[in-house]
TIRO-2110 file (N, C-alpha, C; in Angstrom, 1 decimal):
// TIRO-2110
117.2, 21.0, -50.5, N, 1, A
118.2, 20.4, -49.7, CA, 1, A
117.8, 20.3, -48.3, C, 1, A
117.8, 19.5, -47.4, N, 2, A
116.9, 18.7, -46.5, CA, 2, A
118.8, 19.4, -45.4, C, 2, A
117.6, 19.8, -44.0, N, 3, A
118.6, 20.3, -43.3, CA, 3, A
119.1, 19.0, -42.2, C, 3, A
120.3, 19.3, -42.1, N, 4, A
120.8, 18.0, -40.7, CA, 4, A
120.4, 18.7, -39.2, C, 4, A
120.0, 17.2, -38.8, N, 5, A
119.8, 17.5, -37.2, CA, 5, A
120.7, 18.3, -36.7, C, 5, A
120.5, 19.3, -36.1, N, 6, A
121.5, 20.0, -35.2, CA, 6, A
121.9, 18.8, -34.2, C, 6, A
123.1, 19.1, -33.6, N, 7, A
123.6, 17.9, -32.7, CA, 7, A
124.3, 19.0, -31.6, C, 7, A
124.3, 18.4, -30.3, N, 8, A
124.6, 19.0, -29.1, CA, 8, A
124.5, 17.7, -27.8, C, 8, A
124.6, 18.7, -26.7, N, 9, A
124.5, 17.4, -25.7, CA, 9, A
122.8, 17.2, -24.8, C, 9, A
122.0, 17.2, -25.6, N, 10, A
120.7, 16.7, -25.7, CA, 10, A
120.5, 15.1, -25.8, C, 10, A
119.7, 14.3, -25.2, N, 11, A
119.5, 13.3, -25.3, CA, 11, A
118.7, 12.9, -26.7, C, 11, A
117.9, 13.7, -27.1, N, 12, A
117.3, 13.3, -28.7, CA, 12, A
117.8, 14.6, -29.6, C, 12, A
118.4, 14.0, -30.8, N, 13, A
118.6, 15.3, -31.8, CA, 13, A
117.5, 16.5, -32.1, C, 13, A
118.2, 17.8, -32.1, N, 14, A
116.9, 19.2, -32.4, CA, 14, A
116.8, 18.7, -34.1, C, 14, A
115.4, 18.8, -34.8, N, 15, A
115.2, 18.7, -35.6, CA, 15, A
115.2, 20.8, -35.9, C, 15, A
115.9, 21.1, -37.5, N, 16, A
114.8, 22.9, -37.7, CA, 16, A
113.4, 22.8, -37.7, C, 16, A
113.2, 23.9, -37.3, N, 17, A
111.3, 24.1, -37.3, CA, 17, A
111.2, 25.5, -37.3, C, 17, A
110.5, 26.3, -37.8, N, 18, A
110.0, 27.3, -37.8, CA, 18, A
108.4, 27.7, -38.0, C, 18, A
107.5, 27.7, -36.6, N, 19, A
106.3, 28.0, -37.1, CA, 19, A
105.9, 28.6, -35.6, C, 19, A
104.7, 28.4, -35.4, N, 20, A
103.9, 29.0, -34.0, CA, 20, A
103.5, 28.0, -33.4, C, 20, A
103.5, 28.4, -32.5, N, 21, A
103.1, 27.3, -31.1, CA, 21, A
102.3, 28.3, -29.9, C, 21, A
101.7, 27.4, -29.0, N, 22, A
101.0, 28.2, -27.9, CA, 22, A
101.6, 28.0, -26.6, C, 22, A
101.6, 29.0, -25.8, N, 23, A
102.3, 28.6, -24.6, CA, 23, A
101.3, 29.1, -23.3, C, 23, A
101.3, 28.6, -22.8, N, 24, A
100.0, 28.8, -21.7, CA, 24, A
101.0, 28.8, -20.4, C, 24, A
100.6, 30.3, -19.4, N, 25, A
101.5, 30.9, -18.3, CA, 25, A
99.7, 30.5, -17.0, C, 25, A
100.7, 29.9, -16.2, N, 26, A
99.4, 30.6, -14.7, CA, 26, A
100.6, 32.0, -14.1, C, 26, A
99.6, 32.8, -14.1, N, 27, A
99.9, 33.9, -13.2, CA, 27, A
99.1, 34.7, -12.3, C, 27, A
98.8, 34.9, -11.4, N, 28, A
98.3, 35.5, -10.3, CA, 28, A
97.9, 36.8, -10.9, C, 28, A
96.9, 37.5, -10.8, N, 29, A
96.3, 38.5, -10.7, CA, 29, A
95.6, 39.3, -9.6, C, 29, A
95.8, 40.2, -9.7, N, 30, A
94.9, 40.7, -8.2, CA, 30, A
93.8, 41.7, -9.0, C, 30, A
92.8, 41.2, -9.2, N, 31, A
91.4, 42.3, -9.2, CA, 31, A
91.0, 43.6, -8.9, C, 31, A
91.2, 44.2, -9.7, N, 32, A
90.5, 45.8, -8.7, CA, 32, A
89.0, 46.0, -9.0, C, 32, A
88.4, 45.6, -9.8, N, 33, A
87.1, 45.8, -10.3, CA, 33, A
86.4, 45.1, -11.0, C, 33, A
85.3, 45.4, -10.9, N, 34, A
84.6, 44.2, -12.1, CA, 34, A
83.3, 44.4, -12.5, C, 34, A
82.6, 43.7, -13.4, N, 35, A
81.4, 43.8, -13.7, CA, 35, A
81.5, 42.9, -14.2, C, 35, A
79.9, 42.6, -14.9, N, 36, A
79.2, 41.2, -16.1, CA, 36, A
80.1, 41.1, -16.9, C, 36, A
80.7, 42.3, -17.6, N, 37, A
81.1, 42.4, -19.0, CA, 37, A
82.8, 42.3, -19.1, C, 37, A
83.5, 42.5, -17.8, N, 38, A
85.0, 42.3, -17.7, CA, 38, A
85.6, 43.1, -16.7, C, 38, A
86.9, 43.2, -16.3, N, 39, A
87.6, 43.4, -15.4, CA, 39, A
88.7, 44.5, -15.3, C, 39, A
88.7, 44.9, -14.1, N, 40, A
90.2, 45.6, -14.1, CA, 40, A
91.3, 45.4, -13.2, C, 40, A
92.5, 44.6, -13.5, N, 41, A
93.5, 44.1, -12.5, CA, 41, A
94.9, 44.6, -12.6, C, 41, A
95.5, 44.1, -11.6, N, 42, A
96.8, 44.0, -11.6, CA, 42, A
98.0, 42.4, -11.7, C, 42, A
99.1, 42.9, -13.2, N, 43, A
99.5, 41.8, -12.7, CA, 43, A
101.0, 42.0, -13.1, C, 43, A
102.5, 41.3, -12.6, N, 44, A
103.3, 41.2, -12.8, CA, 44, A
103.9, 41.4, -14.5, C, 44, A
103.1, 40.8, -14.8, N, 45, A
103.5, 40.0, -15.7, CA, 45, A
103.3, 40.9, -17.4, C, 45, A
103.7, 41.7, -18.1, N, 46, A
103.7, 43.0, -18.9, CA, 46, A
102.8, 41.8, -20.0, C, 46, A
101.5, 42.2, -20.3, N, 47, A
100.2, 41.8, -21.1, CA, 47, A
100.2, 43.0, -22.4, C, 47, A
99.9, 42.7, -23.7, N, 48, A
99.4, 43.3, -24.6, CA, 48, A
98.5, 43.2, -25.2, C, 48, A
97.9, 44.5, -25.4, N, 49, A
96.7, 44.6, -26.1, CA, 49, A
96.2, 43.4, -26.9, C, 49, A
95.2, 42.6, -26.3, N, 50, A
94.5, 41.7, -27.8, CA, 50, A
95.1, 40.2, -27.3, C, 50, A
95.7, 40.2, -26.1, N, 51, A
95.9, 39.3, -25.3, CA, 51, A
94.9, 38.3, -25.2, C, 51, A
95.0, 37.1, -25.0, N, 52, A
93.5, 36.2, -25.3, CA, 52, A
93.9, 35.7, -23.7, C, 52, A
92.9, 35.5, -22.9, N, 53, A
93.1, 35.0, -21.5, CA, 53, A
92.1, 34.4, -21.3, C, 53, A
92.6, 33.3, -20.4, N, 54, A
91.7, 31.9, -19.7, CA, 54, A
92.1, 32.2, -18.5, C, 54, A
90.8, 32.6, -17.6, N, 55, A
90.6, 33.2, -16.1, CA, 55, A
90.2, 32.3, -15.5, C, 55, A
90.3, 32.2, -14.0, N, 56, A
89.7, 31.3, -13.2, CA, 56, A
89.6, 32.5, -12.1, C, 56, A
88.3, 32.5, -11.7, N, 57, A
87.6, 33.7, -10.5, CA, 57, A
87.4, 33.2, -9.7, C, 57, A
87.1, 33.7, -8.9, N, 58, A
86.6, 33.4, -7.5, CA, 58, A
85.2, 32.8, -7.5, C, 58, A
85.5, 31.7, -6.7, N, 59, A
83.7, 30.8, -7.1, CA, 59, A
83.9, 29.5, -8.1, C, 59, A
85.1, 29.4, -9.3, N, 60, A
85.5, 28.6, -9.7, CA, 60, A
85.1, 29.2, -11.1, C, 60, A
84.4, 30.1, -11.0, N, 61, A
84.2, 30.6, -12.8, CA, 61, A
85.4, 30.6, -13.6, C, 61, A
85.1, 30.1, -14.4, N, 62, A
86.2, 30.1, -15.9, CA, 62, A
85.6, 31.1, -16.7, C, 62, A
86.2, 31.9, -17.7, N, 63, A
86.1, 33.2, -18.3, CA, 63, A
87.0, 33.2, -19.1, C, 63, A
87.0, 33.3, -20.5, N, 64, A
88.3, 33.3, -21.8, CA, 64, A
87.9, 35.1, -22.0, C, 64, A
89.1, 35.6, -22.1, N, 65, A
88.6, 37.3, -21.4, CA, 65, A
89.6, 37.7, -23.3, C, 65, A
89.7, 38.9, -23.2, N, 66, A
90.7, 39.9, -24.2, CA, 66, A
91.2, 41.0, -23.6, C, 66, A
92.2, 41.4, -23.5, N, 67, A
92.9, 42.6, -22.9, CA, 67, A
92.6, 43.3, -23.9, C, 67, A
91.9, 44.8, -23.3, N, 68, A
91.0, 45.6, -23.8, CA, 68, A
92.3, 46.7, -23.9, C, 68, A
93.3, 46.9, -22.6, N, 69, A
94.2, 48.1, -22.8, CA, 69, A
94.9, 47.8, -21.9, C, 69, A
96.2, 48.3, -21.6, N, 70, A
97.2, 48.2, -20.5, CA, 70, A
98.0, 49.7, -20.2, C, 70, A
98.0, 49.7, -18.9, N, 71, A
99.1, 50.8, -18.1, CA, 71, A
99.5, 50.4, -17.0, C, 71, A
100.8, 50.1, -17.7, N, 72, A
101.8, 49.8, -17.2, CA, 72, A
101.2, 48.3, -16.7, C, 72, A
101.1, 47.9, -14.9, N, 73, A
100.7, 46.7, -14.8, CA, 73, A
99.4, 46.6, -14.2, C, 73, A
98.8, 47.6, -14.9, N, 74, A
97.4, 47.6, -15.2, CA, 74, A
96.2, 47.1, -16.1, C, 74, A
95.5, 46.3, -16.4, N, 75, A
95.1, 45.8, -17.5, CA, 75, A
93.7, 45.9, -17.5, C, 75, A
92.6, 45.9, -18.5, N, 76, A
91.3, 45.5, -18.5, CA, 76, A
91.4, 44.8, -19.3, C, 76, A
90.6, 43.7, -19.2, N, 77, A
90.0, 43.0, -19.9, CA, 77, A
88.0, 42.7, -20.0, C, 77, A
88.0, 42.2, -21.5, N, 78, A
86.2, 42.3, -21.4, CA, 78, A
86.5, 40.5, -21.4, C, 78, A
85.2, 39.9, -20.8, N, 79, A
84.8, 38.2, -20.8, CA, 79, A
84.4, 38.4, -22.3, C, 79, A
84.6, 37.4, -22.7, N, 80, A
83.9, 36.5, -24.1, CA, 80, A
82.6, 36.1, -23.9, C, 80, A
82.0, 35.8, -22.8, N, 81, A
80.8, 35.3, -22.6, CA, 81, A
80.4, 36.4, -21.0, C, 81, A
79.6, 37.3, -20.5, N, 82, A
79.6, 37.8, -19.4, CA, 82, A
78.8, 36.9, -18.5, C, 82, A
79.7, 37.3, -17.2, N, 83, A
79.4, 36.6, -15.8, CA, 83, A
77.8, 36.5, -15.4, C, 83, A
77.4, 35.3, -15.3, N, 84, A
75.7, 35.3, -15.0, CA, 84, A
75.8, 36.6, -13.2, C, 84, A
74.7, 36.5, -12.4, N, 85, A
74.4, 37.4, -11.1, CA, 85, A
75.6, 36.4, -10.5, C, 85, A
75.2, 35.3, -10.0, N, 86, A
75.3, 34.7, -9.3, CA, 86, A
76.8, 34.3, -9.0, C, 86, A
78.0, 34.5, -10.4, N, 87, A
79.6, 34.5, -10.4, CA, 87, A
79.8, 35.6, -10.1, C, 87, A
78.9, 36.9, -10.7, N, 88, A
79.7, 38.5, -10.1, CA, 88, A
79.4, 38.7, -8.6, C, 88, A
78.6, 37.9, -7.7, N, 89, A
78.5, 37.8, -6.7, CA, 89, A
79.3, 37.1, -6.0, C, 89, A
79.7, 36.4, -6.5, N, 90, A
81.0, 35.4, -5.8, CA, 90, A
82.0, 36.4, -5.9, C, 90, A
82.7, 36.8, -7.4, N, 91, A
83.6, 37.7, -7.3, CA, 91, A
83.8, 38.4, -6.4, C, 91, A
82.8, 39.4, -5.8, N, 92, A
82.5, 40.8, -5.4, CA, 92, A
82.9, 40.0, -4.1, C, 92, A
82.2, 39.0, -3.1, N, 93, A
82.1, 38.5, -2.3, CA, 93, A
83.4, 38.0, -1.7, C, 93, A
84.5, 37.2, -2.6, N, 94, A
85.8, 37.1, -2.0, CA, 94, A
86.2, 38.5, -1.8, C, 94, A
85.8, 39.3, -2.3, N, 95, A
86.4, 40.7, -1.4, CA, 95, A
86.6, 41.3, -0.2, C, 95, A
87.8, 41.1, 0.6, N, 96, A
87.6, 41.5, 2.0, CA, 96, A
86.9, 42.5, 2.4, C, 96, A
87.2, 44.1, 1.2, N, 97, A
87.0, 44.9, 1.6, CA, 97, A
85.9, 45.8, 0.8, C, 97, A
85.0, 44.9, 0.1, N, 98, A
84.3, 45.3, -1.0, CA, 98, A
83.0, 45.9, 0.0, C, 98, A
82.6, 47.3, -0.5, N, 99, A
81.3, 47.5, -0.2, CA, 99, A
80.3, 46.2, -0.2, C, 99, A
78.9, 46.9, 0.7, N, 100, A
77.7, 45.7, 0.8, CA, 100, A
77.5, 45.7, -1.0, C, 100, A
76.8, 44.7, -1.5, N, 101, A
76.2, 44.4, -2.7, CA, 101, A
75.0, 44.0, -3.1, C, 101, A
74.2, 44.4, -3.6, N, 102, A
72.8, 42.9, -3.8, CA, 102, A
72.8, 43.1, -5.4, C, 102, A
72.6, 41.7, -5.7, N, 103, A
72.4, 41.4, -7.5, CA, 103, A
70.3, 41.2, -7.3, C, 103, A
70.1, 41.8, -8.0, N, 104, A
68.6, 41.8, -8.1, CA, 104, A
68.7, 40.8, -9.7, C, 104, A
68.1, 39.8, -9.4, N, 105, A
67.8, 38.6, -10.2, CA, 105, A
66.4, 38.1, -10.9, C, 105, A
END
């Protein structure tokens, strides 16, 4: 038996649906640490374990990351692919307050 459009004051009728969809958030993060292999930040925004994340770093690097563990609004995540020298150097670099650095290449 085939269900009726729900009706309300919508301009096009709700069809039922029940399945999954994706929803993609920008949210600000603030970095506390890093390496080649992944990160440790802070963010507003309460993340769970196994989280799939599409990053944008400092320098313009893109990074599809996984939330490794959370406390509280604390997070690590590992990259999917690790940062070549030359992006963990940008990272490090937008740092105001980051110790000196050198990447040996």
């Amino acid at each position: 038996m085939a269900s009726k459009p729900l009706i309300d004051n919508r301009r096009e009728p709700r069809l039922p649906a029940e399945c999954r969809g994706l929803a993609r958030l920008a949210v600000s993060i603030e970095i506390l640490d890093a390496s080649a292999a992944g990160l440790r930040a802070r963010t507003a925004l309460p993340l769970a374990t196994g989280t799939l994340l599409k990053l944008t770093l400092p320098g313009n690097a893109e990074r599809h990351a996984r939330v490794a563990w959370v406390d509280g609004n604390l997070f690590g995540c590992e990259f999917m692919k690790p940062l070549n020298a030359r992006e963990l150097r940008d990272l490090v670099d937008a740092t105001t307050n980051a110790a000196p650095y050198a990447v040996c290449e």
